[in-house]
C-alpha positions, 0 to 999 in steps of 0.5 A: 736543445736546453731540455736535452742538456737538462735531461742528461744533466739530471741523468749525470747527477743521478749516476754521481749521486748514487755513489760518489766514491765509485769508479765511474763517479768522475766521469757522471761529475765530467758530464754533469759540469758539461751540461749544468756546471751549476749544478756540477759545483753543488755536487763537487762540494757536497761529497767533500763536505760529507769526508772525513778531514784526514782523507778530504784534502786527497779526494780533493786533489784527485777530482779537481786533476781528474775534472780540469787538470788534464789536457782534456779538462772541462771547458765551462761553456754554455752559460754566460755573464754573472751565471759563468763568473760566480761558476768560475769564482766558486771553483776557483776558491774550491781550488785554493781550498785544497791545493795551496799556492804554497805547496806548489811544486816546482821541477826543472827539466823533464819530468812526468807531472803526478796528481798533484800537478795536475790539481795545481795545473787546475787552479791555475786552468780555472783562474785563466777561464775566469780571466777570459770570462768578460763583463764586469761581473768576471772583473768583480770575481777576480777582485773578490778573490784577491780580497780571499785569505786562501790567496793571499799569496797570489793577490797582486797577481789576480789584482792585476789581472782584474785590471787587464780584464776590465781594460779588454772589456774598455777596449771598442771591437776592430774596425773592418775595411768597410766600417773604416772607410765609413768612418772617412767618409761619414765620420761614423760607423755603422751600429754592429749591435743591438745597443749601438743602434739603439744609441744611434737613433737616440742621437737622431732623435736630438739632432731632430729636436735640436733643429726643430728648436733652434736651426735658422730654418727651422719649420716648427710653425709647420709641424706645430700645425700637424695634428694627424700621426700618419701625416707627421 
């Protein structure tokens, strides 16, 4: 499965590559960012970088509409942790590049929602999909975006928004019925992960050395006396 998404990345890179500016190039730039948006950033910036000044910001805006403005916007999947925040964080500052805060529109009532719209709505779908990303590194991301010049203007925003970020990330997973009837009766629940296990035998463990040490009736005489593995 991860060679296929390789391979059709690399196909995808090919077709954008071979002419950035052509009718099709956003929908090789659409795949390319659903099978390695890693790459797909590099690629983004590379064209833009390449533009004359007077035309870059237009290019800009209509790519960044045309990738995650739309109701069919790229979702970034399939990468996880520090990988997907830097992924986020870098388009996210891509974003605010080109479509200032500042300039945003603002309508009343019905309107139909033009190509800058739809770039303002991209920033706004790519700062979201760094606040729904959780870790500490996500946290970290928001935070060095506040810091950012280009954001100036919506830096207690994603201040805030780091801090509800890491209080979700505090937050201990819901207890099922099982688990909370466990909790009644043990005063415990069960490991649900890989970690928790890990610290529940931990916790075995010094009770074990705890009551060999200093129970009452403690059989240490004995265990002292056990000098073949399979009988300890």
């Amino acid at each position: 499965m991860v060679d296929e998404r390789i391979a059709a990345a690399g196909l995808c890179e090919v077709g954008f590559m071979s002419d950035p500016r052509s009718v099709l190039a956003k929908r090789w730039l659409r795949g390319l960012f659903r099978f390695d948006p890693r790459r797909g950033v590099g690629r983004l910036e590379q064209p833009l970088a390449e533009i004359e000044d007077e035309s870059r910001k237009s290019v800009a805006i209509d790519t960044l509409a045309a990738l995650f403005g739309h109701l069919d916007g790229i979702v970034i999947g399939e990468i996880d942790g520090a990988d997907r925040a830097d992924v986020i964080e870098s388009l996210v500052r891509l974003s605010y590049r080109f479509v200032r805060p500042e300039e945003d529109q603002h309508h009343e009532g019905v309107y139909s929602a033009n190509l800058r719209d739809e770039a303002q709505r991209a920033g706004s779908f790519l700062l979201s999909a760094l606040v729904e990303t959780p870790g500490p590194e996500a946290q970290r991301s928001l935070l060095a975006l506040a810091d950012d010049p280009l954001l100036t203007i919506i830096r207690d925003r994603i201040r805030q928004l780091g801090r509800e970020r890491a209080a979700r990330d505090a937050e201990e997973a819901a207890l099922d019925a099982a688990a909370v009837r466990a909790l009644e009766e043990r005063y415990e629940v069960p490991p649900c992960t890989r970690d928790v296990l890990f610290a529940v035998v931990i916790d075995r463990l010094d009770d074990l050395a705890h009551d060999i040490a200093h129970h009452d009736f403690t059989n240490r005489r004995t265990l002292r006396a056990i000098d073949e593995e399979s009988e300890m």
